[in-house]
Each structure stands twice: as C-alpha cells, then as structure tokens.
VOTORRO-594265 format. One line per field, with one value per residue (C-alpha): residue number from 1; x negated, y negated, z. Coordinates in nm, 4 decimals. Layout:
i <- (NUM, ...)
xx <- (X, ...)
yy <- (Y, ...)
zz <- (Z, ...)
END
This chain:
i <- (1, 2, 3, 4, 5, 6, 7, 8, 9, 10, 11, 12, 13, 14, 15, 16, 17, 18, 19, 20, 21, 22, 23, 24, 25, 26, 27, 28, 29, 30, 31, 32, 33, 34, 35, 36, 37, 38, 39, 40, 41, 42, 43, 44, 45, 46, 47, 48, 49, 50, 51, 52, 53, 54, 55, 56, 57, 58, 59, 60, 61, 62, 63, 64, 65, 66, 67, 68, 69, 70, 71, 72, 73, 74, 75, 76, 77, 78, 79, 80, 81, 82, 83, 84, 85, 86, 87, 88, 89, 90, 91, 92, 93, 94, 95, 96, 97, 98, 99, 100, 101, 102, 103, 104, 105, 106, 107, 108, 109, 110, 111, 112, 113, 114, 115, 116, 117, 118, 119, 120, 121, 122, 123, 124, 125, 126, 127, 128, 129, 130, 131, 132, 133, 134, 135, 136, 137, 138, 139, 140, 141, 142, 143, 144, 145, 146, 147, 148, 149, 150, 151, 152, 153, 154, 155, 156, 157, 158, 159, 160, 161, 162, 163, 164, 165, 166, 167, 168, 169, 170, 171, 172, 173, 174, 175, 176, 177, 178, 179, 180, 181, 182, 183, 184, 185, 186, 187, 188, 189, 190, 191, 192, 193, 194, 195, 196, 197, 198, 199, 200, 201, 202, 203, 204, 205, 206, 207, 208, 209, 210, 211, 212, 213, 214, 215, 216, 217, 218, 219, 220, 221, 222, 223, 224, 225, 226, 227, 228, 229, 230, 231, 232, 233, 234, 235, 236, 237, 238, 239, 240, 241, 242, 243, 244, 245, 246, 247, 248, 249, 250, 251, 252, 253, 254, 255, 256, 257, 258, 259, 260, 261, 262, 263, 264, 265, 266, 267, 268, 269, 270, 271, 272, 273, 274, 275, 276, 277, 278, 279, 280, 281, 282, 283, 284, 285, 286, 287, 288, 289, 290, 291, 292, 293, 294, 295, 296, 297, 298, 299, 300, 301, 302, 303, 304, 305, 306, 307, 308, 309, 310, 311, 312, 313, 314, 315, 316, 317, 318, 319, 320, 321, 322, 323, 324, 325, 326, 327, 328, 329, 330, 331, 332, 333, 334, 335, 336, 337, 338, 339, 340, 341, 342, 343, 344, 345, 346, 347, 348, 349, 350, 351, 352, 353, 354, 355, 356, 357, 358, 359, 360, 361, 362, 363, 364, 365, 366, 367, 368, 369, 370, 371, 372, 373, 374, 375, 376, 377, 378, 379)
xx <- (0.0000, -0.1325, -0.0573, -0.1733, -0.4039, -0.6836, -0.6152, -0.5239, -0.8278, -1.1022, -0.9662, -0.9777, -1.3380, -1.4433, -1.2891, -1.4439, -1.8018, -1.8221, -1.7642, -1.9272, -2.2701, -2.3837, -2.1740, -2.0745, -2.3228, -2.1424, -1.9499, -1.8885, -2.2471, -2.2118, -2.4261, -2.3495, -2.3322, -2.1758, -1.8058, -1.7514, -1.5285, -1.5920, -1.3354, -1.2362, -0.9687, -0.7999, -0.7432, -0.4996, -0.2122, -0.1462, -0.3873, -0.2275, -0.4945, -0.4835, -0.1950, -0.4414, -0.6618, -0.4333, -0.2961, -0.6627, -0.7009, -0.5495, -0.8128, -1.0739, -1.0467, -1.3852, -1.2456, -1.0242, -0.8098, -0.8189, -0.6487, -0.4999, -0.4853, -0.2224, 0.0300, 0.3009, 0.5339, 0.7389, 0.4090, 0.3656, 0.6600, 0.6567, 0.3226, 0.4287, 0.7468, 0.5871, 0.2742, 0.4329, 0.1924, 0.2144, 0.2901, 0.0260, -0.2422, -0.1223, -0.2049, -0.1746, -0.5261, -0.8812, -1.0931, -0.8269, -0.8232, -1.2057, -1.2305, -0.9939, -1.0927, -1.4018, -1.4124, -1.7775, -1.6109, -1.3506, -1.2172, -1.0622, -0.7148, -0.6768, -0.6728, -1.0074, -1.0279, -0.9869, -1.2835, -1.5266, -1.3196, -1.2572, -1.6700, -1.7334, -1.5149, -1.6701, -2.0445, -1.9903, -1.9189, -2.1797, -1.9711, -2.0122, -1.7773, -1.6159, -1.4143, -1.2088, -1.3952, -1.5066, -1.7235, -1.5521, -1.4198, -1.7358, -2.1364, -2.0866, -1.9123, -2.1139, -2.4311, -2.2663, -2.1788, -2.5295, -2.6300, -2.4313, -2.5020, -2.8287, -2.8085, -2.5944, -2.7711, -2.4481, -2.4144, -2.0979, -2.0162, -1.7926, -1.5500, -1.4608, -1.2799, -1.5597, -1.7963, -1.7092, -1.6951, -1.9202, -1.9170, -2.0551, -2.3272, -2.4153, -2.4452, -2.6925, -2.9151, -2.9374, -3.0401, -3.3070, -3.4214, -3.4603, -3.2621, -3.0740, -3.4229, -3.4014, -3.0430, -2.9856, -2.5882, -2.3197, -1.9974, -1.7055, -1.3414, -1.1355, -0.7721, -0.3993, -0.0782, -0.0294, 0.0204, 0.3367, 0.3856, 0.2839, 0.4629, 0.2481, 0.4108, 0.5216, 0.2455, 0.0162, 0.1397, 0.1381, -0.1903, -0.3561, -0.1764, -0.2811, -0.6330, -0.7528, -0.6890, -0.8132, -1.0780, -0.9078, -0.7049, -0.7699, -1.1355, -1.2117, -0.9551, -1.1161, -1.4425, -1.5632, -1.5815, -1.8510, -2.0312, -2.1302, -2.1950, -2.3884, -2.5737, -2.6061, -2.7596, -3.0195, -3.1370, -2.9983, -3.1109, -2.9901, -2.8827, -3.0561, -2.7181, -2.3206, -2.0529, -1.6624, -1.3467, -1.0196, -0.6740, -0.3375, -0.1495, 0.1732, 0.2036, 0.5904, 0.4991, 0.0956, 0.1491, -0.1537, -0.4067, -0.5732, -0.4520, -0.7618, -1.1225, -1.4243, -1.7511, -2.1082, -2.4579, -2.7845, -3.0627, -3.4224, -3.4110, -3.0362, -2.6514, -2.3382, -2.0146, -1.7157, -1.3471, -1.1215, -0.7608, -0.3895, -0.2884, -0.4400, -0.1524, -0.2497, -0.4960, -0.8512, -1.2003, -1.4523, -1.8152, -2.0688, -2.3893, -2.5940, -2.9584, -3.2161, -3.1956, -2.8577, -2.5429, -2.3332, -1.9673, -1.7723, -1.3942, -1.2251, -1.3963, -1.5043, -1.6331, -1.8526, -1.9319, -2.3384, -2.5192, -2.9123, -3.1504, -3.1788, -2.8557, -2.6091, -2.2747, -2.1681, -2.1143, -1.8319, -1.8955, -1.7722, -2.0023, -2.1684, -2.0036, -2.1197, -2.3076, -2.0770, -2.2204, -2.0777, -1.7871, -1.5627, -1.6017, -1.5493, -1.7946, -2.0131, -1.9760, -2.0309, -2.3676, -2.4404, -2.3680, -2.5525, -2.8262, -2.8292, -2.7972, -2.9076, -2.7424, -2.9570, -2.9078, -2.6572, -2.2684, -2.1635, -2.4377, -2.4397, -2.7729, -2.5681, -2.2865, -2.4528, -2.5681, -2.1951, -2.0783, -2.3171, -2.2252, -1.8032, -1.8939, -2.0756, -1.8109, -1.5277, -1.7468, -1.7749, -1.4533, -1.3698, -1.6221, -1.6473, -2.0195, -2.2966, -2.4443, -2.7950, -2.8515, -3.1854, -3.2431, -3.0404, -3.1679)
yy <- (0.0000, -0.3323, -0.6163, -0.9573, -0.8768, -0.8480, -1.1981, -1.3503, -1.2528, -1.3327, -1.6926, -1.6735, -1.5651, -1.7631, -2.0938, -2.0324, -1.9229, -2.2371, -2.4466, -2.2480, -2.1832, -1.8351, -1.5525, -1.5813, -1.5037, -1.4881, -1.1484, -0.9700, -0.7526, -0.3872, -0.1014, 0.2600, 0.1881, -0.1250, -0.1328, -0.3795, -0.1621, -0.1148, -0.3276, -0.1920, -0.3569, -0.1799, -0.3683, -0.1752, 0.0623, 0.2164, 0.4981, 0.8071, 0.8711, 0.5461, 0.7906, 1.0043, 0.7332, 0.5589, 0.8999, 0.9774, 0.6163, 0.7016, 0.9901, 0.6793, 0.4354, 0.3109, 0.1777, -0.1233, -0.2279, -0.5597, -0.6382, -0.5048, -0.6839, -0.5884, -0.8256, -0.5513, -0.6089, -0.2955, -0.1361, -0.3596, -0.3001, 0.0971, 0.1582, -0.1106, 0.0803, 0.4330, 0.3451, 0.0539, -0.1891, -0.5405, -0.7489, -1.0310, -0.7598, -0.7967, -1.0408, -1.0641, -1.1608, -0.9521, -1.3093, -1.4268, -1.1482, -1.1163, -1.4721, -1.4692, -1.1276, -1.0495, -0.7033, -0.4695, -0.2371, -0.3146, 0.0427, 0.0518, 0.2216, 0.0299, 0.2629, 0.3394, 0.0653, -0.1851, -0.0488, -0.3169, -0.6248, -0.5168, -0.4664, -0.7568, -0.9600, -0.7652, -0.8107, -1.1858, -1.2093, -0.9668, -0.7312, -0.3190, -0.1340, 0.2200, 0.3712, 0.6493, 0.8714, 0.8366, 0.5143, 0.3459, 0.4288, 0.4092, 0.3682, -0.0085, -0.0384, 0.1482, -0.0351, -0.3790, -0.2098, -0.1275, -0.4642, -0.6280, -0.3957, -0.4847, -0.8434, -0.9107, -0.6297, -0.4452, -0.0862, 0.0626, 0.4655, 0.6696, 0.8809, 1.2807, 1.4788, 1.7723, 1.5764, 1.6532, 1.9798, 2.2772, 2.4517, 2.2828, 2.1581, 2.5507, 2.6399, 2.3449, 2.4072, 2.7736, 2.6563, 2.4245, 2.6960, 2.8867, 3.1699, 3.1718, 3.1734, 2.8702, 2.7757, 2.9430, 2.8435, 2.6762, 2.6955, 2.4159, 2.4640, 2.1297, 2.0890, 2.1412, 2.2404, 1.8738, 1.5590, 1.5809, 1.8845, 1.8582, 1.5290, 1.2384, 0.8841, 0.7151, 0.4061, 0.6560, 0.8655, 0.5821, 0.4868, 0.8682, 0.9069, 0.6041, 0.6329, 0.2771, 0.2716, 0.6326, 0.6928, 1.0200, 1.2558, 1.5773, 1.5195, 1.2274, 1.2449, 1.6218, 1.6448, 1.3960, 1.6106, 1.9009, 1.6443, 1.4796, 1.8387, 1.9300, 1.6367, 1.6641, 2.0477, 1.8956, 1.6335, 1.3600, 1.5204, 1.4284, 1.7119, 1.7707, 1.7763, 1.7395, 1.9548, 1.9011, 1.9826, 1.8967, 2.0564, 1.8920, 2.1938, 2.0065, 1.6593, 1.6195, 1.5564, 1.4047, 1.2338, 1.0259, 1.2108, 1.5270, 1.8089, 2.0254, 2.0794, 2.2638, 2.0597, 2.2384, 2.0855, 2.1710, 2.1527, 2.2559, 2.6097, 2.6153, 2.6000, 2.4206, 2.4427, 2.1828, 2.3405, 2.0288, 2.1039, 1.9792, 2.3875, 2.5723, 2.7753, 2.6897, 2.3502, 2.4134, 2.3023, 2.5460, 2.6184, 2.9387, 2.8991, 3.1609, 3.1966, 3.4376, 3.6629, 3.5471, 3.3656, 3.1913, 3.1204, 2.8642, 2.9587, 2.6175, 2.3629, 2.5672, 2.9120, 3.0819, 3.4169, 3.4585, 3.7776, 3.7546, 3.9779, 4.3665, 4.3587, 4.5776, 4.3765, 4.0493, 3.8396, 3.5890, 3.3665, 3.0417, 2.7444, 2.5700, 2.2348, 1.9172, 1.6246, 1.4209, 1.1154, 1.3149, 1.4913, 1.2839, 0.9173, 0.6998, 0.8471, 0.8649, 0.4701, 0.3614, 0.5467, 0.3850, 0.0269, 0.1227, 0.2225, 0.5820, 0.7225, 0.5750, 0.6732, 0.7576, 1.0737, 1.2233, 1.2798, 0.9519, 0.7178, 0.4949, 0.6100, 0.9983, 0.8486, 0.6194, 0.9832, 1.1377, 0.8053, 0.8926, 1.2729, 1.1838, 0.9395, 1.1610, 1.4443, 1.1966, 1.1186, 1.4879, 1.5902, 1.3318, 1.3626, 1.7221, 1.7076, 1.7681, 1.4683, 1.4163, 1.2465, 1.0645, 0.9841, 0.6734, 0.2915)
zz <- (0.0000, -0.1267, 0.1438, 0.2186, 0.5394, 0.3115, 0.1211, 0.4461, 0.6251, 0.3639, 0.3187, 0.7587, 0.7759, 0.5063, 0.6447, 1.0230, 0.9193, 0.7022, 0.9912, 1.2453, 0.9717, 1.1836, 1.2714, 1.7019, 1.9645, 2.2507, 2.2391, 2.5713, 2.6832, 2.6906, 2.8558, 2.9214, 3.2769, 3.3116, 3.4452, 3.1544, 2.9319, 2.5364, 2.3418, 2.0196, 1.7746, 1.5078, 1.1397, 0.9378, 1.0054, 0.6940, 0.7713, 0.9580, 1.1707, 1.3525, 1.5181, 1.6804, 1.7901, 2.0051, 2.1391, 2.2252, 2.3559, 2.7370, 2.8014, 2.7696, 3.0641, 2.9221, 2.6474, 2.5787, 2.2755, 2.2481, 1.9210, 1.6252, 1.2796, 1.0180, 0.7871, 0.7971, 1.0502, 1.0032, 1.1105, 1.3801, 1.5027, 1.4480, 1.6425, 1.9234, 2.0302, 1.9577, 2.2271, 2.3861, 2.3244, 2.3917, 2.0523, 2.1623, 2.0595, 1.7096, 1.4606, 1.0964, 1.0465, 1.1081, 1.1228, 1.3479, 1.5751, 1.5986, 1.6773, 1.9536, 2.0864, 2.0233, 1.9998, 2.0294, 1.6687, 1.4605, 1.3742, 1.0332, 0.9282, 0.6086, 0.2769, 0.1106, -0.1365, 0.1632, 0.4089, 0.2019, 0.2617, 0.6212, 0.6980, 0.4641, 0.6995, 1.0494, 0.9556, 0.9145, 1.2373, 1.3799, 1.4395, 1.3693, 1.2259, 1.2160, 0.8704, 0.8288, 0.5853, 0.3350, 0.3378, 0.0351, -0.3025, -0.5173, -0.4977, -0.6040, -0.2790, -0.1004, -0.2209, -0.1512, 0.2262, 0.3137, 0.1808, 0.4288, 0.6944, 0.6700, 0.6494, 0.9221, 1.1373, 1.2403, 1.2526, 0.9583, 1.0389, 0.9144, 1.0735, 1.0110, 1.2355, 1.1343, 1.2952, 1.6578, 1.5696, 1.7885, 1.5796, 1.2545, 1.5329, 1.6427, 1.1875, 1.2334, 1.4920, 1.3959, 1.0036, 1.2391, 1.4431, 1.0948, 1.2399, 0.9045, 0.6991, 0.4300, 0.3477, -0.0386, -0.0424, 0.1974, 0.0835, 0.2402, 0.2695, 0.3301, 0.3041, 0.3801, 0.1728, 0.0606, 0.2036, 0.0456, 0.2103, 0.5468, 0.5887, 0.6369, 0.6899, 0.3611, 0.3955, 0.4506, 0.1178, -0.1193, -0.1373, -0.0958, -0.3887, -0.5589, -0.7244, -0.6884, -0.3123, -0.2528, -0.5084, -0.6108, -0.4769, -0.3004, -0.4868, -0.2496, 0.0720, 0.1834, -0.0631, 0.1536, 0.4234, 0.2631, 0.0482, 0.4643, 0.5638, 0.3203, 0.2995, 0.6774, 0.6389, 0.3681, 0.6252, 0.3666, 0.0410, -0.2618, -0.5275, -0.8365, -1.0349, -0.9535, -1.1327, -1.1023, -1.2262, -1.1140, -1.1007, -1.1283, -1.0356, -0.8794, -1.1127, -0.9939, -0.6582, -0.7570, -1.0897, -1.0868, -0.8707, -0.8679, -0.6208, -0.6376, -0.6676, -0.7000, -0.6599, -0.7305, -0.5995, -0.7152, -0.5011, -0.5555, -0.3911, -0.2869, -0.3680, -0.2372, -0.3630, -0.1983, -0.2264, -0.1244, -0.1949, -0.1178, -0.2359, 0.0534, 0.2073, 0.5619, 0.6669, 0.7134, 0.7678, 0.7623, 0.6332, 0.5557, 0.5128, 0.3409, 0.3960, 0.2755, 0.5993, 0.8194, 0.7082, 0.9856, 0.9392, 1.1590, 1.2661, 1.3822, 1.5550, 1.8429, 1.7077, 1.4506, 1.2692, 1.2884, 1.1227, 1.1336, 1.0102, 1.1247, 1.2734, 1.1545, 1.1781, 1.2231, 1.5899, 1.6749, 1.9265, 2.1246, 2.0273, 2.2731, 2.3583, 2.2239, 2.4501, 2.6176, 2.4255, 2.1070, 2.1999, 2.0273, 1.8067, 2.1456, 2.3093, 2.0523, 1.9830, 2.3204, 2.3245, 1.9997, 2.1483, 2.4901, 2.2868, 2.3941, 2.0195, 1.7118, 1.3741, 1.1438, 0.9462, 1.1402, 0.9989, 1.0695, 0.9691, 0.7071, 0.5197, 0.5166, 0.3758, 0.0999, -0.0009, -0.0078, -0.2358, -0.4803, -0.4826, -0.4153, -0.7263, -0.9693, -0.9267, -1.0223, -1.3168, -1.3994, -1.3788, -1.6283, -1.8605, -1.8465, -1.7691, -1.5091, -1.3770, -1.2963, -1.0045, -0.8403, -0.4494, -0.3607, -0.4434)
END
C-alpha cells in the first residue's frame, strides 16, 4: 500500500536538518546496565509482523516504545485498540516522531520498497535502524543504504525470524568446528501455503503481492531467508554464479508475482540451492547442510538431525540455547547499542545483507532472462 508517510516525512526531515545543519546530539544515553530503558519507535504498520513485535514487547520491561509513525489512521486506530496503546504515541510523520521522541532504533514495518526512505530519513538524524527482511528491493538500494550507513555512522540490520533460531546456530558451529568436513551443499526450505492462504491482513497482502513494493514474490519475501543463511555459512562469500526460475502456479490468486522458486549458488568447492515457496503444504524453515563426511539437518527452531563420520545412523537432538544477548532481536539490539555485540558478518548485519541483495537481485534477473548470472564480491 502506497501512502503519504513516506512523502510527508522526507519533506519533515528535510525541512528540520536544514535548519538544524547536523543531525541531534542529545538522544537519551544507553548502557546494558543502566536502568535507563531502550526506546524503540515503530514507522509503518502495513507490515504483519509489527503484530508479533508488540505482542513480544510485554516480556521486555527493558524496552520502551516511544512512538509510532504511520499516515493511515485505520491502522492507527486498528493496532491502538488491539494493544491498547495510547494514541499520543502515534504520529503521521517519522521526522516528526524522531524529533519529539528520540528514539535509540527506529524499527521498520513499512513494505520493502519503503525500508530506504525510512533509513534515509533515520540516519539523518543519527539514528540506527532495524528492517524487516530483506534489506531493500534491489542492490541500487542497497548500495545507496550502506552509503548512508556509513556516512551518518548508524548501525541498519535486518530482521529474520531464522535468525534466533538454535538450531541454525548448532548447523553453524558444527560446520566451524569442521565436524561436518568442508560444506559441499546446503539446501534451504522457506515458506507457507500462501499468504493468500494462510490469511495475512489485507495491507499486509497488497503490497507482498505487488512487485515494486516487494521486489518479487515468493522469490524475495522467503528467498531472503537461505540467500542470509547461506551467505552466513560462507562467512559472507559471494557465489561464483546465480541460477533461477520462477513458477506462477496459482495466477488467480498471484497475478503479478511469482509463487515459487528454485535458486542455485555456485561456489568454488560447494553447492546451495534456496526453495522459497507460497505452495508448501504446511509452513517451514529449515536447512541441511551436506559436507564431505557429516550432514546436519535442523527440525524447527530448536532441534537438529546430525550424522558424522563412522557412525552408523543419524542423531536428533535439542540445540543448545542461544546467549541471552541473542535470543531474540530486542535483546540482541540492546547489546548492539551497549556495545556488547558488534554486527559484522553475522545474519543480521548490514555487510551480510549487501551480499543477499546482490544474490536476491541476480536471481530476479535470472529468472527473467532465463540465464545464469555471474557475479563478483560486492563494491
């Protein structure tokens, strides 16, 4: 859904920074320790996941929402009854809000195409910034992103649910421990029925479903999700080559979007091969990894499937549990603004995720050319 937040705040931002000629200084000080709570502020509602944020948001008396920017007042309205929240958090402009709030993130529910207005908007003001994944739409963006990052020396992540995942963290560490041997193929899994199917709220359906707000379809909303793993597993590697085709299999309910995917990556010495999909039967997210003497499977977020070399069958096994400053994306960003953990080639990071733009935006070109692309390490 294209709205006027994004209009609104650029002409906001651009107005105060002209008259204040540097970005604000004086935002609340955070450390790990300090009673001071982390303030977060959302901008955008149209993203269905904001749901799940602010039903995680009571479990985390550390953290306070301070603000949350959208133009849309039938969403205002929706998610201030549904979590009785106070309308003076709301306001129908991100420079607005940041101004008078002053947030530590701005967490961003806005559709794809919109994440690089939001940060552009966010850095100017020093402030860091969390996206739903993926990072943006294409490697123009992304560029442009990191550019900005950079200059305005803010931090830009990206958010998967796979990412607080044991068990994707246990397939790691045993690849790092080279229990595995050297990784030859890792095969992802990423989807649900349909988003059709499974129900997802109408703003939320109209721009997956639109390519210039989502990128793609199924391609980019779950192929997102094994091109960071992957890229994750190859400590930030980029392929040799990307290969992709693309299924419309139901074009009554996804006219203008693909439904399915198969995505192949060349590496040097290994294999990967990204299945996103709105036609699974059931929702999933899982991952094997092949190497030349083990394979390790994971089975949910919390378990795995390991076989190593001379035994004779396969083990399952509970995962062990994640540090507590990575158990989940809150904790994870207030260890990242105490200083505690620095992102830098881990899932969420922005040098990861420049990586996943420029494989999400080869296999787009692929599957509409009908070609492999060639890729080189990122500029």
């Amino acid at each position: 859904m294209i709205r006027s937040l994004v209009l609104s705040t650029l002409i906001v931002a651009t107005t105060a920074i002209t008259a204040q000629q540097s970005p604000r200084t004086d935002f609340p000080s955070y450390t790990g320790g300090n009673p001071i709570p982390m303030r977060v502020a959302i901008v955008g509602l149209e993203h269905g996941h904001v749901d799940g944020f602010l039903q995680s948001l009571p479990q985390h008396p550390e953290v306070q929402l301070v603000g949350i920017a959208d133009a849309d007042s039938n969403l205002i309205d929706k998610y201030a009854q549904k979590f009785n929240l106070d309308k003076s958090l709301f306001f129908k402009s991100e420079a607005n809000m940041i101004e008078v709030r002053r947030p530590h993130w701005v967490l961003v529910y806005t559709s794809i195409a919109q994440h690089r207005p939001a940060i552009d908007i966010a850095a100017q003001y020093g402030v860091s910034v969390v996206v739903e994944k993926p990072l943006t739409i294409s490697l123009d963006d992304a560029y442009h992103i990191r550019d900005m990052a950079n200059q305005h020396k803010v931090q830009v992540l990206v958010n998967y649910e796979t990412t607080w995942y044991s068990s994707n963290r246990a397939v790691y560490d045993a690849v790092r421990d080279n229990k595995l041997g050297p990784v030859r193929r890792v095969v992802v899994h990423d989807g649900h029925q349909g988003p059709q199917e499974i129900g997802v709220p109408p703003e939320f359906l109209s721009w997956l479903t639109d390519p210039a707000q989502n990128g793609a379809g199924a391609l980019y909303d779950f192929g997102c999700y094994g091109a960071d793993l992957v890229t994750w597993l190859m400590h930030g590697e980029t392929p040799l080559t990307v290969t992709a085709v693309v299924n419309r299999n139901k074009p009554d309910k996804y006219r203008n979007v693909d439904d399915d995917a198969t995505v192949i990556l060349q590496y040097p010495h290994a294999q990967a091969v990204i299945m996103p999909s709105w036609n699974w039967p059931f929702g999933r997210k899982d991952m094997e990894v092949y190497g030349a003497t083990g394979y390790a499977i994971t089975v949910g977020p919390d378990h795995l499937r390991v076989r190593l070399e001379h035994e004779d069958q396969e083990q399952g096994s509970a995962a062990p549990s994640l540090p507590a400053t990575e158990k989940d994306s809150l904790s994870y960003l207030a260890a990242v603004l105490a200083g505690k953990v620095t992102p830098k080639g881990d899932l969420s990071a922005l040098d990861t995720n420049i990586t996943v733009m420029q494989i999400l935006d080869a296999a787009r070109q692929s599957a509409r050319t009908g070609q492999t692309v060639h890729l080189h390490p990122a500029n």
